[in-house]
C-alpha positions in Angstrom: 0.0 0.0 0.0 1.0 3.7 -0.6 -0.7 7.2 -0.7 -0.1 9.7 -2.9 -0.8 13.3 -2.7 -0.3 15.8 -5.5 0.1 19.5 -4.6 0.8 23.0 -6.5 -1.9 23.1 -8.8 -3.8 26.5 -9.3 -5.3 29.1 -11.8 -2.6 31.0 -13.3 -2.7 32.7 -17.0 -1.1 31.3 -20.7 2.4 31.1 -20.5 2.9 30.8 -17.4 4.8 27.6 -15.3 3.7 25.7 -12.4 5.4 23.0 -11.0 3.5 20.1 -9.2 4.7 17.6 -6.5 3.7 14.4 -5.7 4.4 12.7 -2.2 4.7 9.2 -1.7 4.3 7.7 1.7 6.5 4.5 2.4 9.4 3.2 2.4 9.7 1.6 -1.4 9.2 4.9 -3.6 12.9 4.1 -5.0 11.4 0.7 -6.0 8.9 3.0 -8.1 8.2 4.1 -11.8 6.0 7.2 -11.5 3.4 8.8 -14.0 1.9 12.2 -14.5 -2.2 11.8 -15.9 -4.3 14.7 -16.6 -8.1 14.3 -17.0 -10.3 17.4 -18.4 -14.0 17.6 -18.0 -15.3 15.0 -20.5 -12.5 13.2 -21.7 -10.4 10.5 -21.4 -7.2 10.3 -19.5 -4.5 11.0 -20.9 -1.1 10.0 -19.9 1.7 13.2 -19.8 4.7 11.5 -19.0 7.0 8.8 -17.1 10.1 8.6 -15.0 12.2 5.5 -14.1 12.7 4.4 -10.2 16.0 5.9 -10.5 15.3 9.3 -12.5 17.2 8.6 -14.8 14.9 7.8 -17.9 12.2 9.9 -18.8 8.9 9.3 -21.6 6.5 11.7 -22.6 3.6 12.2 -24.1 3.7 13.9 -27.4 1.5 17.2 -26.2 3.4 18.1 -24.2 7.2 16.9 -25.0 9.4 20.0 -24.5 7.4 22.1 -22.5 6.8 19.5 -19.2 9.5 17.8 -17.4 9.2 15.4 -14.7 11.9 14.5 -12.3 11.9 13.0 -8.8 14.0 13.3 -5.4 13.8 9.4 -4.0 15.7 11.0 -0.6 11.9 13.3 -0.4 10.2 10.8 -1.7 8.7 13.5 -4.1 8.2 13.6 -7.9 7.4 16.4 -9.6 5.7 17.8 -13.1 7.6 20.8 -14.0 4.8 22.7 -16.7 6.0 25.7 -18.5 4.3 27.4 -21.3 1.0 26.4 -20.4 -1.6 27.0 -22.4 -5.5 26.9 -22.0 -6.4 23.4 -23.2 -4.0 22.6 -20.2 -6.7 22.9 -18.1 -7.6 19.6 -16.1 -7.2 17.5 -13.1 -3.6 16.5 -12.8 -2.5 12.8 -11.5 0.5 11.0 -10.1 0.6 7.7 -10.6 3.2 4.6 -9.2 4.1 1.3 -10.5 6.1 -1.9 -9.4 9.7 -0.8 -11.8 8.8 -2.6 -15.1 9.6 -0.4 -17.7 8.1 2.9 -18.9 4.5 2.9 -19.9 1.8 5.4 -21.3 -0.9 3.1 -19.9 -3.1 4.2 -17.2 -4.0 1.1 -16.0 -0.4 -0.2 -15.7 -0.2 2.0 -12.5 -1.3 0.5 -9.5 -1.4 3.2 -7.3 -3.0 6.9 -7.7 -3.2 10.4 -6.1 -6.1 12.2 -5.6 -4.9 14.4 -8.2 -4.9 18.5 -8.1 -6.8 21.3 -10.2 -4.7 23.3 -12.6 -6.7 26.1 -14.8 -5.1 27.6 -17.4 -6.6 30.9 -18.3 -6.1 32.7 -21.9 
């Protein structure tokens, strides 16, 4: 079992950055890949990107590829989605997501575990 809280969200205007963090509780977050998953009113969701147990492989999804990063800090137990340029079809629920180390993967429900997930708005 662990719980995972997303934080940082907000309603900020285009362009501007947010960064979001995701806390794991436990002892096994190293033992972890993580996902970011946003979800807007009416649609499906969709996956954002992936990070490796160690950090040191990353996979995104191609909407946002070179305007989100996503790194993590295993000492914090803490990942984070690092959203720059946003624009206003950016606008959903925002998920963090954890999976037994396998391998990177897009698919939602790979990921066994899920936070609660956090509100950004992206105004135009």
């Amino acid at each position: 079992q662990v719980q995972l809280v997303e934080s940082g969200g907000g309603l900020v205007q285009a362009g501007a950055s947010l960064r979001l963090s995701c806390a794991a509780s436990g002892r096994t977050f190293s033992t972890y890949d993580m996902g970011w998953f946003r979800q807007a009113p009416g649609k499906e969701r969709e996956f954002l990107g992936a990070i490796s147990r160690s950090g040191r492989s990353t996979y995104y999804g191609d909407s946002v590829k070179g305007r989100f990063a996503i790194s993590r800090d295993n000492a914090k137990n803490t990942v984070y989605l690092q959203m720059n340029s946003l624009k206003p079809e950016d606008t959903a629920v925002y998920y963090c997501a954890a999976r037994p180390s396998s391998g990177l993967t897009s698919r939602s429900n790979a990921y066994d575990y899920w936070g609660q997930g956090t509100q950004v708005t992206v105004s135009s």
